[in-house]
C-alpha positions in Angstrom: 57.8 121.1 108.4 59.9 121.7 105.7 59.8 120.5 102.1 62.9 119.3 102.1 61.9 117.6 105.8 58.8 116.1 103.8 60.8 115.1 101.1 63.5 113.7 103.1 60.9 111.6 105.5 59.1 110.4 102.2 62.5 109.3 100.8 63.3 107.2 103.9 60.0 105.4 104.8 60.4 104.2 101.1 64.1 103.0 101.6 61.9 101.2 104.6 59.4 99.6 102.5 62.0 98.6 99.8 64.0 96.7 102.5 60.6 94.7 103.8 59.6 94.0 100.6 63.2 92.5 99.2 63.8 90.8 102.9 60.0 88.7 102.0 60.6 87.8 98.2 63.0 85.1 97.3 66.3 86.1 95.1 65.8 86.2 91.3 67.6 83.4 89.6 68.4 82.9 85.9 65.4 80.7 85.8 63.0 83.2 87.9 64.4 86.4 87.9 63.6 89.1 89.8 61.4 91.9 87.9 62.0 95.5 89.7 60.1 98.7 88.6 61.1 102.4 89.6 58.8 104.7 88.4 59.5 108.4 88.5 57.0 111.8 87.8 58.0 111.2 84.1 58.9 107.6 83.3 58.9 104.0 84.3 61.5 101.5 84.4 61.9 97.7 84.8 64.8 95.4 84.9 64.7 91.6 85.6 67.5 90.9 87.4 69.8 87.3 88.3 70.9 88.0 92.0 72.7 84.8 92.2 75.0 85.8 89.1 74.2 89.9 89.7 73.2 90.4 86.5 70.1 92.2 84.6 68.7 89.8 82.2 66.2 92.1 80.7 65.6 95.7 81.0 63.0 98.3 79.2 62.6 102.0 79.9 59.5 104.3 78.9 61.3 106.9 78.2 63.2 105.1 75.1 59.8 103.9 74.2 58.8 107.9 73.7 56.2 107.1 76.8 55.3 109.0 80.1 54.2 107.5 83.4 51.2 106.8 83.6 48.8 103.6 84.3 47.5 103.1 80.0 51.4 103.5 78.9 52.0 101.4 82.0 50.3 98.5 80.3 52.2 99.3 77.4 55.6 99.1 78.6 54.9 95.7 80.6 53.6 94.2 76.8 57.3 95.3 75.6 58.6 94.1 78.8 56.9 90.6 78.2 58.2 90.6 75.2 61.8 91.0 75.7 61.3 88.6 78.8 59.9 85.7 76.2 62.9 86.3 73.5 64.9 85.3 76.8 63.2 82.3 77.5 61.6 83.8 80.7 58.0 82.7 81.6 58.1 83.3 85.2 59.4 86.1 87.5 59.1 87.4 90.9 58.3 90.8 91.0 59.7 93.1 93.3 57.8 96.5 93.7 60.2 98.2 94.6 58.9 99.7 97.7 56.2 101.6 96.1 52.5 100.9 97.0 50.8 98.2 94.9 48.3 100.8 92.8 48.1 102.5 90.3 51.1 102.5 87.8 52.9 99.9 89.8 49.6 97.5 89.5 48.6 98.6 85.8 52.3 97.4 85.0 52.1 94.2 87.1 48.8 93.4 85.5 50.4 94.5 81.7 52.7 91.2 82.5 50.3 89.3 83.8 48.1 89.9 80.5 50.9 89.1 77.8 51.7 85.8 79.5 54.4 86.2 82.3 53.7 83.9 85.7 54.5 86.8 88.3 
C-alpha cells in the first residue's frame, strides 16, 4: 500500500471512532460542557464547547503556551485548561476524546484536569 493509502485509511477509521465516541457521550451544555482535545505531531488543543447554544466556552492551545506535544507539557496545558474552566464557573465537563485512543497524551491531559479539580 501506499502512504497516502495508509494515510488515507488512518484518517477514516478515526472519523469512525470520532463518530462512536460523540454518538455515546451526552451533548455539552453551558452547565457541563463538552471538553474536546485534538492533538497533532506538534501541539495540543482543547476547547469546551455548549452544543445546545454552539458555542466554545473555553479554549487553550499549546502552541500559544510555547509548548510541544507531549504527555509532561500535556499535564501542563490541562492545569491552564482547569484554570480558565474555573474563571468560567465550570467544575464539571464531559470529555470527548476526540476519537483518539485513551493513552498517552490524550490520558496525561484527561488526568492534568482531573488533578487541578475538574469532575470529567
Amino acid at each position: 500500500m501506499s502512504r497516502a493509502k495508509d494515510l488515507a485509511k488512518k484518517t477514516s477509521l478515526r472519523a469512525i471512532r470520532k463518530r462512536r465516541v460523540r454518538g455515546n457521550i451526552s451533548k455539552g451544555t453551558a452547565a457541563t460542557p463538552r471538553v474536546t482535545v485534538f492533538k497533532s505531531n506538534k501541539y495540543l488543543s482543547a476547547q469546551a464547547i455548549d452544543d445546545v447554544a454552539g458555542v466554545t466556552l473555553a479554549a487553550v492551545n499549546s502552541k500559544a503556551l510555547g509548548l510541544s506535544s507531549n504527555k509532561e507539557n500535556a499535564v501542563k496545558v490541562a492545569a491552564q485548561f482547569a484554570e480558565t474552566l474555573k474563571s468560567n464557573n465550570i467544575e464539571t465537563v464531559v470529555f470527548d476524546r476526540n476519537g483518539y485512543l485513551y493513552h498517552g497524551v490524550v490520558a496525561a491531559f484527561a488526568q492534568g484536569l482531573r488533578d487541578n479539580g475538574i469532575k470529567l
